[in-house]
C-alpha positions as CSV (number, residue, x, y, z in Angstrom):
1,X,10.2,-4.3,-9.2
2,X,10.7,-0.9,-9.4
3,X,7.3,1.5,-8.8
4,X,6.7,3.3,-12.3
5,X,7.4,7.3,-12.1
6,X,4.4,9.4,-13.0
7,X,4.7,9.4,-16.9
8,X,4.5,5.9,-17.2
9,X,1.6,5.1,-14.9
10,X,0.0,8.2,-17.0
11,X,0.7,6.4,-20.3
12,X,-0.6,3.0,-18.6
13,X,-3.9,4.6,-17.5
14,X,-4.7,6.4,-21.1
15,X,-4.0,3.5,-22.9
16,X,-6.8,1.6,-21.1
17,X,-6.8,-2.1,-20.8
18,X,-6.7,-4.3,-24.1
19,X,-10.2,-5.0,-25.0
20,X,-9.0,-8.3,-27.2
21,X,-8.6,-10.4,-23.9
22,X,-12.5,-11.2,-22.9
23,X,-11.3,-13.2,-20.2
24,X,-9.3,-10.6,-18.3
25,X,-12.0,-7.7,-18.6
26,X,-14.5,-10.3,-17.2
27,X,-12.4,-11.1,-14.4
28,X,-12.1,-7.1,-14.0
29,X,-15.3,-6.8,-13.9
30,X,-16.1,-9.8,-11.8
31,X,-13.4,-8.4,-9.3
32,X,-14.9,-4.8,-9.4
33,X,-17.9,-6.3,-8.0
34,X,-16.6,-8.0,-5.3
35,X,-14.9,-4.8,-4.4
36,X,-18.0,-3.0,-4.5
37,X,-20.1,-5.7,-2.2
38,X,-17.6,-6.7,0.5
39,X,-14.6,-3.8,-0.1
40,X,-11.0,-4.8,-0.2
41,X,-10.0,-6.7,2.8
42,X,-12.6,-9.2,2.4
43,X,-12.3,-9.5,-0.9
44,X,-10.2,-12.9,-2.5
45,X,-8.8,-14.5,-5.0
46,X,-11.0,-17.8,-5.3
47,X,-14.3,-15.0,-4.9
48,X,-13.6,-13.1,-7.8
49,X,-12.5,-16.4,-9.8
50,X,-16.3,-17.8,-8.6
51,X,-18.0,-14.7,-9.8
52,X,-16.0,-14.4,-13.1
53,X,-16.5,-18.3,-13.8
54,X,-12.8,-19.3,-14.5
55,X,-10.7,-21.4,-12.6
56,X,-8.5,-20.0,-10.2
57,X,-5.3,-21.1,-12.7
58,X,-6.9,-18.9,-15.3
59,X,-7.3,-16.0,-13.3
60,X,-3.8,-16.4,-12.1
61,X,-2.4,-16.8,-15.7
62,X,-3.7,-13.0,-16.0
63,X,-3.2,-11.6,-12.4
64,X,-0.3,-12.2,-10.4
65,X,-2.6,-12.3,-7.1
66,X,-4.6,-10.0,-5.2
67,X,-2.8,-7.4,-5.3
68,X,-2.2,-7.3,-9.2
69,X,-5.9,-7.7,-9.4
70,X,-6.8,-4.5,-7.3
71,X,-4.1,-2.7,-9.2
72,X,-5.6,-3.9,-12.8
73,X,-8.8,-2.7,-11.4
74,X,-8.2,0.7,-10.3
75,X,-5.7,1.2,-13.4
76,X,-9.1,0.7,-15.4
77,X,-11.3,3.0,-13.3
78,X,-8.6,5.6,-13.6
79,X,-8.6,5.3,-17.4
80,X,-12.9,5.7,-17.6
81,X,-12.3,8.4,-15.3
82,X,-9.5,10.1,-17.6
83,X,-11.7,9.7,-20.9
84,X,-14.5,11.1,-19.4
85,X,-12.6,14.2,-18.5
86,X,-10.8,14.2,-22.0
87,X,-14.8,14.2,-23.1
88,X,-15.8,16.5,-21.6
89,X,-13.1,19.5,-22.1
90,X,-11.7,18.3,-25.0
91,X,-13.5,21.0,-27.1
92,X,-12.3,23.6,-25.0
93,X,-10.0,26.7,-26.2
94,X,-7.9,27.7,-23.1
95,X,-6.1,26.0,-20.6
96,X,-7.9,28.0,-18.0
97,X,-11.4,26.8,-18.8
98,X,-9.9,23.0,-19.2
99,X,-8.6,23.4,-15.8
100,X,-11.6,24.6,-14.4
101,X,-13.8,21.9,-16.0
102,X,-11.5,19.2,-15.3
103,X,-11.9,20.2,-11.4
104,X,-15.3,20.3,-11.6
105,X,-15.6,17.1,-12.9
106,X,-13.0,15.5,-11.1
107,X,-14.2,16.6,-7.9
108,X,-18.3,15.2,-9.2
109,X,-16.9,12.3,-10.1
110,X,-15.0,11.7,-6.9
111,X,-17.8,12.3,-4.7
112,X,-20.1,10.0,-6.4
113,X,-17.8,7.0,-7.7
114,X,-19.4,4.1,-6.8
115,X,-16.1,2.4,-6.0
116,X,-14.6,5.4,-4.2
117,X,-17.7,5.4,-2.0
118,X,-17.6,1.7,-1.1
119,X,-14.2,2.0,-0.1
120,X,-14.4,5.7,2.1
121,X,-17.6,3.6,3.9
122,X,-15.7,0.3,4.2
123,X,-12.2,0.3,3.5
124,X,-11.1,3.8,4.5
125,X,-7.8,2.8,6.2
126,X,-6.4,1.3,3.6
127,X,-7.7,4.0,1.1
128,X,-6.6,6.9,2.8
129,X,-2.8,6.8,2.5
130,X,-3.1,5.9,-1.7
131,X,-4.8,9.5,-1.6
132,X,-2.8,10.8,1.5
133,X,0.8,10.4,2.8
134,X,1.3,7.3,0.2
135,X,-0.1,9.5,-2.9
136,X,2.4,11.4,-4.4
137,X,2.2,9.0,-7.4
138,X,-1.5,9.6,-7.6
139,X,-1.3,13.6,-7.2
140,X,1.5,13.3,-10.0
141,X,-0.4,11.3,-12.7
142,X,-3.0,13.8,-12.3
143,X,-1.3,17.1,-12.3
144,X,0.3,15.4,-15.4
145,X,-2.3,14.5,-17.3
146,X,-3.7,18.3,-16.4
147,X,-0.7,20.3,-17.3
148,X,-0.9,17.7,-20.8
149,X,-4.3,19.0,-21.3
150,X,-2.9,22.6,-21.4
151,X,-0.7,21.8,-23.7
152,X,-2.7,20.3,-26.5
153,X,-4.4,23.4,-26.6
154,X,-1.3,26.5,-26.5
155,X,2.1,24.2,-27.0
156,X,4.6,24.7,-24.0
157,X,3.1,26.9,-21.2
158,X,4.9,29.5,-19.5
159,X,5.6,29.8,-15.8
160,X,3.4,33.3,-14.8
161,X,4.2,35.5,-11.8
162,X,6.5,32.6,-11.0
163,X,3.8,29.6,-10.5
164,X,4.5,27.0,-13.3
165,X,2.3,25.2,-14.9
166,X,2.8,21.9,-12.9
167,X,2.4,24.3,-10.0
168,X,-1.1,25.3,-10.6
169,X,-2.0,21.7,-11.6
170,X,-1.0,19.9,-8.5
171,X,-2.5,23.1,-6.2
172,X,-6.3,21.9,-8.1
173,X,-5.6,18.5,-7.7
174,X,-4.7,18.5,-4.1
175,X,-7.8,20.9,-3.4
176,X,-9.8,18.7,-5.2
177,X,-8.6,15.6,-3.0
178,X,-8.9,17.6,0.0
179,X,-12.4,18.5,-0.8
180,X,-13.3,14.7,-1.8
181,X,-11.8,13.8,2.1
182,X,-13.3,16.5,3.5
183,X,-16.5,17.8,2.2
184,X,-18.1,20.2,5.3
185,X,-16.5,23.5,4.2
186,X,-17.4,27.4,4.6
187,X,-16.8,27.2,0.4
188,X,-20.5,26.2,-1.2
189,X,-19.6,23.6,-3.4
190,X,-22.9,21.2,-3.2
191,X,-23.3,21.4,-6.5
192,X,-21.0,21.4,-9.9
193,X,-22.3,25.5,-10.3
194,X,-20.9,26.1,-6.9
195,X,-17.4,24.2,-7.5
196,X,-17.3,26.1,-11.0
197,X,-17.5,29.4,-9.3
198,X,-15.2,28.6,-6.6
199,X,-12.7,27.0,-9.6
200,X,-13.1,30.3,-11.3
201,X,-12.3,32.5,-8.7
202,X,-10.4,30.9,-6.5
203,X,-7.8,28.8,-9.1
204,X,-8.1,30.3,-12.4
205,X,-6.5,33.6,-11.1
206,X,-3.5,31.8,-10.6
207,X,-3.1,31.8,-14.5
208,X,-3.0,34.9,-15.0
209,X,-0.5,37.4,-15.0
């Protein structure tokens, strides 16, 4: 099967999962908390099947295996994650102050992501390269859904000074993975004042003429 290109794994994640199958989001959420208490790896099928109280059949009859399961899973975190951003700058008149917001947030909720913190502590081999060498998908969907922010607000943007739109996007995103890896940095950015300021005027100068 053919992985999905960025604006269908975007559609997927804002679309959430369907809340009419009970049995699936309790298995989610049964699998979520396996994740959580013994990470990935040791994580299995018959486990989350245990914890969700269905038969192992059942679970099957929804998830095509493990790794369907971890995708489902992270598919749902990334669509809580999207809504709360879509929250949270929604009311927002410029692109510029979206942008900022959305890094301050994404970067906040990064850091303290229960499930992102379980598996930087735990499973950080097999993490790393979704975020890393193996995440151009993920630095697309983002920069995606950024640069579609920006557009719900002014229509089509223009390319300024010669950095696009989808330019500037991707540039916060990967800044705000890098920052997520690597925390210790000469830039303050302890608190979500300090990652403002640096988002302000470090990034939002890069659109502006």
């Amino acid at each position: 099967m053919a992985a999905p290109d960025a604006s269908a794994l975007l559609d997927l994640v804002m679309a959430g999962q369907s809340a009419t199958d009970t049995v699936a989001e309790t298995i989610l959420d049964a699998a979520l908390d396996e994740f959580l208490a013994y990470g990935l790896r040791r994580t299995n099928v018959d486990a989350v099947a245990k914890r969700a109280g269905v038969s192992r059949a059942t679970l099957y009859r929804r998830f095509d295996g493990k790794d369907a399961l971890v995708q489902a899973v992270l598919v749902r975190e990334c669509h809580r994650f999207f809504t709360s951003i879509v929250a949270a700058i929604g009311h927002l008149p410029t692109m510029e102050e979206r942008l900022v917001e959305g890094f301050v947030i994404g970067v906040r909720h990064a850091r303290t992501h229960p499930l992102m913190n379980r598996l930087m502590a735990s499973d950080s081999e097999a993490l790393l390269p979704y975020l890393t060498v193996n995440g151009a998908l993920v630095v697309a969907v983002a920069r995606d859904f950024l640069v579609q922010q920006g557009e719900s607000v002014d229509g089509p943007l223009p390319s300024i000074a010669g950095r696009t739109p989808a330019g500037v996007a991707e540039l916060f995103v990967r800044l705000a993975i890098s920052f997520t890896l690597t925390p210790h940095s000469a830039i303050p950015l302890d608190t979500d004042t300090a990652v403002r300021a640096f988002a302000r005027n470090y990034l939002a100068p890069l659109m502006r003429p």
